[in-house]
C-alpha positions as CSV (number, residue, x, y, z in Angstrom):
1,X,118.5,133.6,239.4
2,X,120.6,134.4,242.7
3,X,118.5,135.5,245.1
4,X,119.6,138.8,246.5
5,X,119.1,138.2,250.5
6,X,121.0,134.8,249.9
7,X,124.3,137.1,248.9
8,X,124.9,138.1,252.2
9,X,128.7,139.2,252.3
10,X,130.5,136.6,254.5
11,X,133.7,137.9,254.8
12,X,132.8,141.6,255.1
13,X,136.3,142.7,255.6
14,X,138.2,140.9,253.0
15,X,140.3,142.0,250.2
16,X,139.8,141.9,247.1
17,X,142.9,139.7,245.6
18,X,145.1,141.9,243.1
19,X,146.8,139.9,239.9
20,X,150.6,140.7,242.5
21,X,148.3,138.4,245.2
22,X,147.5,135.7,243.2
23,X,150.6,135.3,241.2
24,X,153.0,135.5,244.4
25,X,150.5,133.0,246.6
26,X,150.0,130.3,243.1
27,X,154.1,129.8,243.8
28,X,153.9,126.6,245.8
29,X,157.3,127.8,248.0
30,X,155.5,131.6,248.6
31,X,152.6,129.4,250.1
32,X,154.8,127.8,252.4
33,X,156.5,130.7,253.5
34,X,153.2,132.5,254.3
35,X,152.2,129.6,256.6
36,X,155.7,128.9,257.9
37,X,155.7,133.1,258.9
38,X,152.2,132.2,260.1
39,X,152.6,129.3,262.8
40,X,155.5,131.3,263.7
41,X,154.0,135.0,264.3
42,X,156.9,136.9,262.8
43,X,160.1,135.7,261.6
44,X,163.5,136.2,260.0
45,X,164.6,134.6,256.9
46,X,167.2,132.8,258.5
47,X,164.8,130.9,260.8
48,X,162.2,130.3,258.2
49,X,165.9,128.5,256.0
50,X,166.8,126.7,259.4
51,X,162.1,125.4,259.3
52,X,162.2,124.7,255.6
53,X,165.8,123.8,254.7
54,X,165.9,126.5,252.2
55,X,168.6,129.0,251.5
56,X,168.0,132.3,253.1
57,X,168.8,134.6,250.5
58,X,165.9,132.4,248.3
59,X,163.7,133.0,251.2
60,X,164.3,136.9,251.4
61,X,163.5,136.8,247.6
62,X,160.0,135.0,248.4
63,X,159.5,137.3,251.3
64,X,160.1,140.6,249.1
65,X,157.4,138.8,246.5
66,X,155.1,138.4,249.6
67,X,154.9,141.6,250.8
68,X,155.1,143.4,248.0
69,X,151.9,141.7,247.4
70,X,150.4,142.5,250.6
71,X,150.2,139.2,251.8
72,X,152.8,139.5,254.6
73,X,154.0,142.8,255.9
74,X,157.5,144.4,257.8
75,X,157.4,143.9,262.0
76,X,159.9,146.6,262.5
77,X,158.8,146.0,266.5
78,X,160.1,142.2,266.6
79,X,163.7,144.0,264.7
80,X,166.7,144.0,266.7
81,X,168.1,146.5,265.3
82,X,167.6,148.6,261.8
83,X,169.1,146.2,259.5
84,X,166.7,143.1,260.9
85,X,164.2,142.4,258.4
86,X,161.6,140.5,260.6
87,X,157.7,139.8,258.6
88,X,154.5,139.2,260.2
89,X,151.4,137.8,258.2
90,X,149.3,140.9,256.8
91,X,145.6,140.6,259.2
92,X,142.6,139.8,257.5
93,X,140.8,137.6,254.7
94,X,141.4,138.0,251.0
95,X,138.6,136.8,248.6
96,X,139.9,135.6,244.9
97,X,136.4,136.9,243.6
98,X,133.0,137.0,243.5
99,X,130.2,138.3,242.1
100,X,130.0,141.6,243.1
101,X,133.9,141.6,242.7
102,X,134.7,139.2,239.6
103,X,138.0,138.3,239.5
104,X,140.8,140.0,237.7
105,X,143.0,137.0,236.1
106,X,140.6,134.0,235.5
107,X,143.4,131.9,234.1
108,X,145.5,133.0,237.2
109,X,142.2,132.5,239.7
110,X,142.1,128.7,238.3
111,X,145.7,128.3,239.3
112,X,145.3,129.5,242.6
113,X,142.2,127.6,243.2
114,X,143.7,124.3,241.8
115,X,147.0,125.4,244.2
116,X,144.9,125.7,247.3
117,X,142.9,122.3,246.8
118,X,146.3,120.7,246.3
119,X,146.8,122.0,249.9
120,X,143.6,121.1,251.5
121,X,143.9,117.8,249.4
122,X,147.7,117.1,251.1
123,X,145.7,118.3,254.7
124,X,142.9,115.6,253.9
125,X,145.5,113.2,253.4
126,X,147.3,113.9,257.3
127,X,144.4,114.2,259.0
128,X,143.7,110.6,257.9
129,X,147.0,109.1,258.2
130,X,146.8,110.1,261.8
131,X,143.2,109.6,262.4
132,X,143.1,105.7,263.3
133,X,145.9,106.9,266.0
134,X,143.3,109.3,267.9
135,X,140.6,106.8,267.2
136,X,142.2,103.9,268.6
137,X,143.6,105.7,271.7
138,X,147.2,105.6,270.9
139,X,147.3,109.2,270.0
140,X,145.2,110.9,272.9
141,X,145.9,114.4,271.6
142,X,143.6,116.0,268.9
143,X,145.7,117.2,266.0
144,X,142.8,117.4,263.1
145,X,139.2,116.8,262.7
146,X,137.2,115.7,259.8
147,X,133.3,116.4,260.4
148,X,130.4,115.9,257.5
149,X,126.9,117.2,257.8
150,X,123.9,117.4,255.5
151,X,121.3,120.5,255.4
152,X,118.7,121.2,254.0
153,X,119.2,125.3,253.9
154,X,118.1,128.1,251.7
155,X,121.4,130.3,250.5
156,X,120.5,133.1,252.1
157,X,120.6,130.4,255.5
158,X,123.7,128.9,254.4
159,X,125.5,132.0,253.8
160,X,124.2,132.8,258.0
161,X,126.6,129.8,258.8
162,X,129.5,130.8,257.0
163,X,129.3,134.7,258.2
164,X,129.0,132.7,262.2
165,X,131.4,130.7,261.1
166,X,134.2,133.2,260.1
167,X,133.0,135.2,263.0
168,X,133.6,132.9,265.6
169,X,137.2,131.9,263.9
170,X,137.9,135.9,264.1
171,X,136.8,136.3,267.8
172,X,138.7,133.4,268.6
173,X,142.0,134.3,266.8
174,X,141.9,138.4,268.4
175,X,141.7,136.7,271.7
176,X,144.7,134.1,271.5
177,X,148.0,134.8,272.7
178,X,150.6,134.8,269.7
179,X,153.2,134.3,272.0
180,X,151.5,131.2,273.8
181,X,154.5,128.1,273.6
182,X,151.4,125.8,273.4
183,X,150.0,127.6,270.4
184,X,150.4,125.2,266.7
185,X,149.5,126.2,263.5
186,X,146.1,124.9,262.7
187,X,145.0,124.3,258.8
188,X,141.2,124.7,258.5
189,X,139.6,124.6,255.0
190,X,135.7,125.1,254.7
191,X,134.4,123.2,251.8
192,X,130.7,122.8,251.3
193,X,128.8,122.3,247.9
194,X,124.8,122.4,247.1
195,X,123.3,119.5,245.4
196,X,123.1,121.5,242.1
197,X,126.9,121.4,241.3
């Protein structure tokens, strides 16, 4: 049995993912998009065709998908005029489910979840291609990190981390500059397992 103090909410603010969520962010293209609209801040379809060498009318297609599932919304303030369709990556966390909020398409859920450790699995894989260039000195610029670390934690101290975690990563991205030319896209997956599974 669970105990209750350990099922502290981490992500306090996060959505609850709708069956329109999960099916448009399974589609390995959507997911691309999202991130591509991501690193960039806002964008057109036409400049996320000239990043992913993608037709833009099948980009404005994925786009419509996106936001009509709330994952990325219209930045009429970025639009040059009315006719510019410009999109800007919806603000907060989305949660697939939980207890307290089961989730609504299991088959769908296992889809999604398989999708997104594709992605961190294709991340893994970069971070260690370039690895032995930072560790050598060739490459003096960090691009990735891969950190392990064993504890010996109750739940309810475990799920302490996470909630610091993902409020450090929030305070962090309020405070940066989205128009900053020095500013990259940065990947980070937390993945952490108890000795019971």
């Amino acid at each position: 049995m669970v105990d209750e103090e350990a099922r502290t909410v981490t992500h306090p603010d996060a959505r609850n993912a709708t069956t329109a969520m999960m099916k448009a962010y399974s589609h390995p293209l959507r997911r691309r998009i999202a991130k591509a609209v991501a690193a960039r801040g806002y964008a057109r379809a036409a400049d996320l065709a000239g990043d992913l060498d993608i037709p833009a009318n099948s980009i404005s297609f994925h786009l419509r998908v996106l936001a009509d599932a709330g994952l990325i919304e219209a930045a009429p303030e970025r639009a040059r005029d009315k006719r510019d369709r410009v999109w800007k990556p919806t603000e907060g966390a989305w949660n697939v489910g939980s207890p307290e909020h089961p989730i609504v398409d299991e088959v769908l859920g296992g889809v999604l979840m398989n999708s997104l450790a594709d992605d961190h699995i294709d991340m893994v894989r970069r971070v260690l291609v370039w690895a032995p260039e930072y560790v050598s000195g060739r490459d003096p610029e960090t691009h990735g990190t891969f950190s392990q670390r064993s504890m010996r934690l109750t739940a309810a101290e475990f799920s302490e981390i996470e909630r610091r975690i993902q409020e450090v990563i929030k305070e962090v991205e309020d405070a940066a500059d989205p128009d900053d030319p020095g500013a990259r896209l940065w990947s980070l997956d937390i993945v952490a397992a108890d000795d019971t599974i």
